[in-house]
C-alpha positions as CSV (number, residue, x, y, z in Angstrom):
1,X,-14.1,22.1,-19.2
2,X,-14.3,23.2,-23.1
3,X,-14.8,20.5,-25.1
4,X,-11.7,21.2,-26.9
5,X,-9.8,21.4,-23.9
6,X,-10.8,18.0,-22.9
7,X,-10.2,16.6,-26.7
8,X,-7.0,17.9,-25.8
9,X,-6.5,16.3,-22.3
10,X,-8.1,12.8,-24.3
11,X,-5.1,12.8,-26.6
12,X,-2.2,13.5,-23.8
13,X,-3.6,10.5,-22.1
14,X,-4.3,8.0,-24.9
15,X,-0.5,9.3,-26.0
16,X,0.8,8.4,-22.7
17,X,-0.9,4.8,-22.2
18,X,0.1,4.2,-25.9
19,X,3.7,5.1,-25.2
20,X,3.9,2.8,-22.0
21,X,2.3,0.0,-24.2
22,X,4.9,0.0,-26.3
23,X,7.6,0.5,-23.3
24,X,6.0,-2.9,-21.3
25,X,6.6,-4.5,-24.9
26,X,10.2,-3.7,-24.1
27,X,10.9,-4.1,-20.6
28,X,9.4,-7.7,-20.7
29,X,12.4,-8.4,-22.4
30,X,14.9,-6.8,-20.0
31,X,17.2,-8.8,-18.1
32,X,17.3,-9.0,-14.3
33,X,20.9,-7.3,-14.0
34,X,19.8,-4.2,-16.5
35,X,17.2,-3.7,-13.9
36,X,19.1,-4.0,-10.8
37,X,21.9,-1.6,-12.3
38,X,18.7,1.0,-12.6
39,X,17.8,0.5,-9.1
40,X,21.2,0.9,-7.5
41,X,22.4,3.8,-10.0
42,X,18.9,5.6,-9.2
43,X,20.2,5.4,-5.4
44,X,23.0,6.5,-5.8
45,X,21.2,9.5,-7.7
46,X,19.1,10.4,-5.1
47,X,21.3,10.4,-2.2
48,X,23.3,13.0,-4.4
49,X,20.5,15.0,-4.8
50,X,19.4,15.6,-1.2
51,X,19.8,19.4,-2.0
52,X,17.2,19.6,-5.0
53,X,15.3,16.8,-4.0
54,X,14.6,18.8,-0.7
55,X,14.2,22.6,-2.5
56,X,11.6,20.8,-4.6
57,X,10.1,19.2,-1.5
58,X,9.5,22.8,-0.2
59,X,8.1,24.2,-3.0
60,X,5.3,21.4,-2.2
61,X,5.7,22.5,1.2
62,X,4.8,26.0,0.9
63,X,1.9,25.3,-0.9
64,X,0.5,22.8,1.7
65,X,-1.9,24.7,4.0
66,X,-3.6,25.9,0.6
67,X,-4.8,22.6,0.2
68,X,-5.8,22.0,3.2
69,X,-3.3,19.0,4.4
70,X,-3.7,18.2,8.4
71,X,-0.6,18.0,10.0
72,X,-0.2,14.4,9.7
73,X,-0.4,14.8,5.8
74,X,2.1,17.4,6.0
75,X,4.3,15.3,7.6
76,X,3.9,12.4,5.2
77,X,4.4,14.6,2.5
78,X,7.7,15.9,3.4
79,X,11.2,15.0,2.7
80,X,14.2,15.1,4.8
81,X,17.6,13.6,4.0
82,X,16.3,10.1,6.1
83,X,13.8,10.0,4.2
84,X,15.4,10.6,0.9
85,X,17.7,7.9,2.3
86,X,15.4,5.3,3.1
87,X,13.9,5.9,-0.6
88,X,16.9,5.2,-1.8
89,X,17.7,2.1,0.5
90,X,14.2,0.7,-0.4
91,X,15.3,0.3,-4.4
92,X,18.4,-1.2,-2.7
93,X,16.4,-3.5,-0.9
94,X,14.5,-4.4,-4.3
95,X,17.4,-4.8,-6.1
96,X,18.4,-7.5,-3.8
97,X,15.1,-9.3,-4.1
98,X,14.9,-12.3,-6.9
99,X,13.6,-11.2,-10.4
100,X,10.2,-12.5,-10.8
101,X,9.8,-12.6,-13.7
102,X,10.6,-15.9,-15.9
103,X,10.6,-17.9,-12.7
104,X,8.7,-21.0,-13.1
105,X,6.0,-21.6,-10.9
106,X,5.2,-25.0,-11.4
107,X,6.3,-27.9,-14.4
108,X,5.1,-31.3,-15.2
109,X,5.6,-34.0,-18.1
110,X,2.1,-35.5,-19.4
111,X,2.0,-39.1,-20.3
112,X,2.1,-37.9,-23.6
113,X,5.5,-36.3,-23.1
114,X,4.4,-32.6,-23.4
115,X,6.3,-30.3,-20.8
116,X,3.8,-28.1,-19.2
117,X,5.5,-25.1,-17.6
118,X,3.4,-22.3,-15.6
119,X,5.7,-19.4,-16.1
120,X,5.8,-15.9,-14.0
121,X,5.2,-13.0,-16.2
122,X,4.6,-9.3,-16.3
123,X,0.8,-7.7,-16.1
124,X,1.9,-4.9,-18.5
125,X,1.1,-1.6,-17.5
126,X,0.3,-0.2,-14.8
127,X,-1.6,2.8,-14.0
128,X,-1.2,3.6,-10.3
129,X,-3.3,6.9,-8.7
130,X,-1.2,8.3,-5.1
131,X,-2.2,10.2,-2.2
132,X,0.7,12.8,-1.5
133,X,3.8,10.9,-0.1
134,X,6.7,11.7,-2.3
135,X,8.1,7.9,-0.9
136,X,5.6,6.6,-2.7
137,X,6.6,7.9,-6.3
138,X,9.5,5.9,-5.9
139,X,8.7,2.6,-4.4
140,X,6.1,2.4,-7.2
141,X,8.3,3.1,-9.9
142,X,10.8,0.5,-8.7
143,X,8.4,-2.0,-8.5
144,X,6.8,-2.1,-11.6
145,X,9.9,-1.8,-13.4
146,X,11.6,-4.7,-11.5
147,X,8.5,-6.8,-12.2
148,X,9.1,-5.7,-15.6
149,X,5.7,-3.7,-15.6
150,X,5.9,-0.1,-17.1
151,X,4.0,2.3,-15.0
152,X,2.0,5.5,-15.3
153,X,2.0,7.6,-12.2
154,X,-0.7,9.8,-11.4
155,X,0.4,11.7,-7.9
156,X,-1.2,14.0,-5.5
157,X,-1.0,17.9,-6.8
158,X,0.1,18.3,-3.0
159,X,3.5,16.5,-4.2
160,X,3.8,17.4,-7.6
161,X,6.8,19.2,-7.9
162,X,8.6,16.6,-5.5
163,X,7.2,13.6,-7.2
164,X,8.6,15.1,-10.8
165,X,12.0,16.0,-9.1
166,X,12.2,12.1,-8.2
167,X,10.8,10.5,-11.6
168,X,13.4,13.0,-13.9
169,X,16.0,11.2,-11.8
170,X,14.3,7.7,-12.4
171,X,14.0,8.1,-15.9
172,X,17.4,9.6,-16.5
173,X,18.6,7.0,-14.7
174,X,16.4,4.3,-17.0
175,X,18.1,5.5,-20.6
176,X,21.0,5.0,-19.4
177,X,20.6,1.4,-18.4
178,X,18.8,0.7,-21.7
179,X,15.4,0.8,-20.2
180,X,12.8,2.4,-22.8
181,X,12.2,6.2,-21.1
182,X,8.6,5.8,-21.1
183,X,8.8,2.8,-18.6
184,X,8.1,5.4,-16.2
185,X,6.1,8.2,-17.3
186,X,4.8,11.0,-14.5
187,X,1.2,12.1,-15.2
188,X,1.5,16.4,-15.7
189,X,-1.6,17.5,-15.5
190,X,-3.7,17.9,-11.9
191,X,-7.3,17.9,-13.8
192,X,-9.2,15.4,-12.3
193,X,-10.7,14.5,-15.3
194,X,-7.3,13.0,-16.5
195,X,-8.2,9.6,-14.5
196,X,-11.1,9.2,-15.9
197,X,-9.9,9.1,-19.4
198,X,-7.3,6.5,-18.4
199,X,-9.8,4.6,-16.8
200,X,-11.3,4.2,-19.9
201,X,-8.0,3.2,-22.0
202,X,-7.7,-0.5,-20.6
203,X,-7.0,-1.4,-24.3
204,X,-3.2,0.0,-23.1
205,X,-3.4,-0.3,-19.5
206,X,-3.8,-3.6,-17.4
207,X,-4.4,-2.8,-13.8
208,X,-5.5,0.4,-12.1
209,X,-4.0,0.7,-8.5
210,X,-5.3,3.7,-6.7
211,X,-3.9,4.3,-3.3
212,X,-5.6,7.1,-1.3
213,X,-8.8,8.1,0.4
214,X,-11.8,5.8,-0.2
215,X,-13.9,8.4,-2.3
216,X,-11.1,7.7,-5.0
217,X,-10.3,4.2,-4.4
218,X,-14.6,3.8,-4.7
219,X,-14.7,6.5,-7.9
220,X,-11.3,4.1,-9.9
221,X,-13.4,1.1,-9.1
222,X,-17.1,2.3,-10.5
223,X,-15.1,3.7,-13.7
224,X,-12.3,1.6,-14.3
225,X,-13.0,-0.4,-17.3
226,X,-9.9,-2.7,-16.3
227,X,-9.2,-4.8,-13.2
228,X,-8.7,-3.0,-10.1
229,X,-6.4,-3.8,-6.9
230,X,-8.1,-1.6,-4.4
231,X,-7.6,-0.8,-1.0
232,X,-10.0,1.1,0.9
233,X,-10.1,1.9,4.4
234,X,-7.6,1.0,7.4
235,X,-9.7,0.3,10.7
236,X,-7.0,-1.6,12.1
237,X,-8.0,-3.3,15.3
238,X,-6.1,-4.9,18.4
239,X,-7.5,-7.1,20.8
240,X,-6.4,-7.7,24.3
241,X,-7.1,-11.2,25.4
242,X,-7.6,-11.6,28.8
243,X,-4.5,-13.9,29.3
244,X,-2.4,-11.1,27.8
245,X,0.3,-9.9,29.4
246,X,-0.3,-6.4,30.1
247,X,3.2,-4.8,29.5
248,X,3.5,-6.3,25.9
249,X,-0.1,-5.8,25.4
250,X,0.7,-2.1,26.2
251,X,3.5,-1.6,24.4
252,X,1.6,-2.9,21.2
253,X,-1.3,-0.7,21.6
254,X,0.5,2.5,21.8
255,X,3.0,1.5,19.0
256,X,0.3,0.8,16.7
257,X,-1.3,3.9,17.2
258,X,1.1,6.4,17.9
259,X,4.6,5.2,16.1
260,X,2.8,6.6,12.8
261,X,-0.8,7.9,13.2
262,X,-1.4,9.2,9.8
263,X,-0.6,5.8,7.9
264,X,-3.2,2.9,7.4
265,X,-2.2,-0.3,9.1
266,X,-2.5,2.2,12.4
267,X,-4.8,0.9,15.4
268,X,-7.9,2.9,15.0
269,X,-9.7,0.6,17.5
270,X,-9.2,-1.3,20.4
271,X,-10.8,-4.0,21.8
272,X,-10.0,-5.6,25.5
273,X,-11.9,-8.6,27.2
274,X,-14.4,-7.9,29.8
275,X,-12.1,-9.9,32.4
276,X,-9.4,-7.5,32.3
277,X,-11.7,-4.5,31.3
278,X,-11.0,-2.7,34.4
279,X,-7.8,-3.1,34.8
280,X,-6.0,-2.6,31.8
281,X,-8.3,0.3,29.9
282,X,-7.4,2.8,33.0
283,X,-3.6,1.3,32.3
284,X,-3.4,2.1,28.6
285,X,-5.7,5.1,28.8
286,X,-3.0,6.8,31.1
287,X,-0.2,5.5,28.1
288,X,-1.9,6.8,25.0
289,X,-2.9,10.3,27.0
290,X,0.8,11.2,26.9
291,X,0.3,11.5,22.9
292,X,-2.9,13.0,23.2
293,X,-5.1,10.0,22.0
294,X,-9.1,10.6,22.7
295,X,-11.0,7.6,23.5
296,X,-14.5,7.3,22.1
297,X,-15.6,4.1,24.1
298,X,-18.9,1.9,25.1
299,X,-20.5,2.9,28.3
300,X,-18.0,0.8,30.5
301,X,-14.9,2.5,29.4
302,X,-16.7,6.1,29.6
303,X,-17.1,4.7,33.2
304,X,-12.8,3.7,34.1
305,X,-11.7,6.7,31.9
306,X,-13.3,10.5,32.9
307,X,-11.8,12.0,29.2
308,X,-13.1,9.0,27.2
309,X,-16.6,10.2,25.4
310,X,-19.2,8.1,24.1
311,X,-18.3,6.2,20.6
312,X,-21.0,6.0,17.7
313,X,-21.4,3.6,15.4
314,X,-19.2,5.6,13.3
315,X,-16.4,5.6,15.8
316,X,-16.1,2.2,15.3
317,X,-15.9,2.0,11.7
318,X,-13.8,4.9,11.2
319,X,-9.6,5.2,10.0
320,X,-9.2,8.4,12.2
321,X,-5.7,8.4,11.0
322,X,-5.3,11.1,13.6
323,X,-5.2,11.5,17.6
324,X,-8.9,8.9,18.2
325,X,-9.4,5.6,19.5
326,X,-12.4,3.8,19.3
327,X,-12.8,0.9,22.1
328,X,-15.2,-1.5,22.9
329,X,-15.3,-4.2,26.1
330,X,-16.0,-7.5,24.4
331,X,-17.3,-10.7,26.8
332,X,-15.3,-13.2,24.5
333,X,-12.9,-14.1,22.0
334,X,-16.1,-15.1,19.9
335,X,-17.1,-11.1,20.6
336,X,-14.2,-9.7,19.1
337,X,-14.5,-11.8,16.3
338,X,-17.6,-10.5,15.1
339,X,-17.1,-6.9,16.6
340,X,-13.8,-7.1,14.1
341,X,-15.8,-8.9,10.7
342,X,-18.1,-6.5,11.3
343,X,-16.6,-2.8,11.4
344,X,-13.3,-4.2,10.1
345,X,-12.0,-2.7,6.8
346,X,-10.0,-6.4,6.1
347,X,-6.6,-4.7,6.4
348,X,-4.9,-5.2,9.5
349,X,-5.7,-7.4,13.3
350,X,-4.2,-8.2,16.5
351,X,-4.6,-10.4,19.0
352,X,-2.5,-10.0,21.8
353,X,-2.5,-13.5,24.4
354,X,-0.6,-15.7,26.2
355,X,-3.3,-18.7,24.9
356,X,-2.1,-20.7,21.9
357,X,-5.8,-21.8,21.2
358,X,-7.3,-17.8,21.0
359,X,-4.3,-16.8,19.4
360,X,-5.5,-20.1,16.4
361,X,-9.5,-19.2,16.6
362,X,-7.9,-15.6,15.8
363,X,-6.2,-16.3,13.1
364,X,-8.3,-18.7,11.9
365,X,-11.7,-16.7,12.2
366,X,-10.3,-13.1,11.0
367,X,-10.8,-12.2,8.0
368,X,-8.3,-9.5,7.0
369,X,-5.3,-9.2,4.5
370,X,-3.0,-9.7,8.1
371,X,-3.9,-10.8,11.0
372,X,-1.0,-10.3,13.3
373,X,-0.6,-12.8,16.8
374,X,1.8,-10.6,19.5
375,X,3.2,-7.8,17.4
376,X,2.4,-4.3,16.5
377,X,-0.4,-3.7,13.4
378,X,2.5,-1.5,12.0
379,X,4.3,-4.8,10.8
380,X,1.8,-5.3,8.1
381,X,4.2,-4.0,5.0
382,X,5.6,-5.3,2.5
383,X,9.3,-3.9,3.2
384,X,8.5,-5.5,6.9
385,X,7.2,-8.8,5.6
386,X,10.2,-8.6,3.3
387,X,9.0,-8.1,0.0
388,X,11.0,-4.8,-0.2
389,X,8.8,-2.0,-1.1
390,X,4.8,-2.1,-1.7
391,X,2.7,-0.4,-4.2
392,X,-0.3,-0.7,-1.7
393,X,-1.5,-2.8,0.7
394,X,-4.4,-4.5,-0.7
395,X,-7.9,-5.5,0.8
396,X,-9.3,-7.6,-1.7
397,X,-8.8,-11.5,-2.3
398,X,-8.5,-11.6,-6.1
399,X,-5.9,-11.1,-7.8
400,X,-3.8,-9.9,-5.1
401,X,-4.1,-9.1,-0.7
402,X,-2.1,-7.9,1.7
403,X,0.9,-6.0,0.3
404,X,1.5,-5.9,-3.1
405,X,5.1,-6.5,-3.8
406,X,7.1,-8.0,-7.1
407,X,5.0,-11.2,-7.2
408,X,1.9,-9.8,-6.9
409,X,2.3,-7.6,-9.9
410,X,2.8,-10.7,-11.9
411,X,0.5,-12.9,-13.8
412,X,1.5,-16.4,-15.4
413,X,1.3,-18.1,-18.8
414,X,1.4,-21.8,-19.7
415,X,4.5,-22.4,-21.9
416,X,4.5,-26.2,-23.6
417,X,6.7,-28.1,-25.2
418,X,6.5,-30.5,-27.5
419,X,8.0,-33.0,-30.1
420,X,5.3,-32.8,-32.8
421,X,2.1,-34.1,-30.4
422,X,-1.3,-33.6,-32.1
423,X,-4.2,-34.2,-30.2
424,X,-6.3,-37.5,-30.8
């Protein structure tokens, strides 16, 4: 790039982290009810705009297989009118949700009558960095604004012209409820460079969010001089116990591979006790070869399964997000424990059993943002878990894990009170 070409680039970003600044400044100050007349009127925007939300969406579309999308990124990518309406139910569903923001967290009165208040707050700004799911766009905007955050959206070229179709309605929508227009501002260049320089702008931004592949989740976090929630890989596991009951322990497997593959609380690996080895892997083998799943197992499961082939040490660490399966036979509960803290990624693990104790030493012993007892890995989302949309689901401890809904893109501030008090 010419030097004065990025000058150039340099000033569009500083302009745009400025501009939210001063927009967070603002929206800090908005009422709950200004923000939930946003949300609902933006629904009611985008349901009436199926037609050029969708002739947007195929511009995108069309341009796919030049960027070399699989088929499961294509499909995440696209939008039909469910889709379209289940954005527009999610900023429903946030509407709905209590305002975060003011709430107080915790109060006391000291002995020497000050009233000590721990009071829920904005971060400020937000600059959040998206793989290509038009969904997305939305459920981020919605978010920060109800949290009272503004927000700086930097998409996936491979949804740009539906992700700008969405945020003109959003914004139009915003003025209109008397929330400042650059509240939500859509990044419009594609040059990668672009992130960097807002990386470097934390005098305006607060938090970086990036939610894609882990080259760019690792790249925001080495260059970010501001905190970062990241969220690398999903190598979502599910173990089968060997007092689980094999029909729910089926049903869960193939629902948390197969229901979505290309998402990242999907089961990329399973792991089955060395009790019920032989009987269940030839079961669920024969389940998850009507969509087409390959297992990559240990030696035993290469032996009860003729299609599996030989996993690597790779195969176990790996967020296929496609049609794999790594599986391992474990000879304890203790096993899978360490198999899973091991080539985990943190983000999602089952345990399926009909023992109350394993089902505690899981839960206990795992360490990942959800660690689910009975249920599909799928579950772990913040619209699931009832939080209404996410802007990721996190893999870190601090400052938030798991996913990130209105609370978690809060921080707090003391507010005292006194009656002319001076320190001794």
């Amino acid at each position: 790039m010419a030097i004065a070409e990025d000058q150039q680039l340099r000033i569009y970003c500083a302009d745009v982290a400025r501009r939210a600044r001063a927009a967070s400044a603002q929206l800090a100050q908005v009422g709950g009810a200004a923000k939930n007349k946003w949300l609902r009127s933006s629904a009611v925007r985008l349901r009436a705009s199926i037609e050029s939300l969708e002739e947007a969406n195929q511009r995108d579309l069309d341009a796919a297989p030049s960027f070399g999308l699989t088929d499961a990124q294509i499909d995440r990518l696209r939008l039909t009118p469910d889709r379209v309406e289940a954005i527009a139910a999610a900023l429903e569903e946030i509407a709905a949700l209590a305002d975060p923001v003011g709430e107080t967290i915790e109060s006391q009165i000291r002995p020497n009558g000050l009233d000590v208040a721990k009071i829920r707050v904005p971060l400020g700004v937000v600059f959040f960095i998206y793989e290509s799911r038009p969904n997305v766009t939305a459920d981020a905007a919605a978010i920060c604004i109800k949290s009272g955050n503004a927000v700086i959206l930097r998409g996936g070229k491979e949804a740009a012209h539906s992700s700008r179709a969405i945020v003109d309605i959003l914004s139009s929508i915003a003025v209109e409820c008397g929330i400042h227009a650059d509240a939500v501002q859509l990044v419009n260049t594609t040059d990668r460079a672009a992130v960097g320089h807002f990386l470097g702008l934390d005098e305006y931004i607060n938090v970086a969010i990036p939610r894609g592949g882990e080259g760019l989740i690792r790249r925001v976090a080495a260059e970010a001089k501001m905190p970062v929630i990241k969220h690398f890989t999903g190598n979502c596991h599910v173990f089968v116990d060997r007092s689980a009951e094999f029909d729910m322990a089926e049903q869960i497997v193939v629902n948390s591979k197969c229901q979505r593959m290309g998402v990242c609380n999907a089961c990329e690996s399973l792991l089955v006790h060395a009790d019920v080895a032989t009987e269940f892997i030839p079961r669920v083998a024969a389940a998850l070869d009507k969509y087409d799943i390959q297992l990559r197992g240990d030696q035993q499961t290469c032996e009860l399964v003729d299609s599996a082939v030989e996993a690597t040490e790779d195969d176990y660490r790996a967020e296929y997000l496609g049609p794999q399966l790594s599986v391992h036979v474990v000879g304890s509960l203790s096993d899978a424990v360490d198999h899973i803290n091991q080539y985990g990624s943190g983000h999602t693990d089952a345990i399926v059993t009909a023992d109350l104790e394993a089902a505690r030493q899981f839960t206990l012993c795992v360490d990942s943002s959800a660690v689910i007892v009975n249920a599909s890995t799928r579950f772990n989302d913040g619209g699931e878990f009832g939080l209404g949309a996410e802007i990721g689901i996190s893999t870190d401890k601090f400052h938030a894990r798991g996913p990130c809904g209105l609370k978690e893109l809060t921080t707090y501030k003391y507010v005292v009170y006194g009656q002319g008090q001076v320190r001794e």
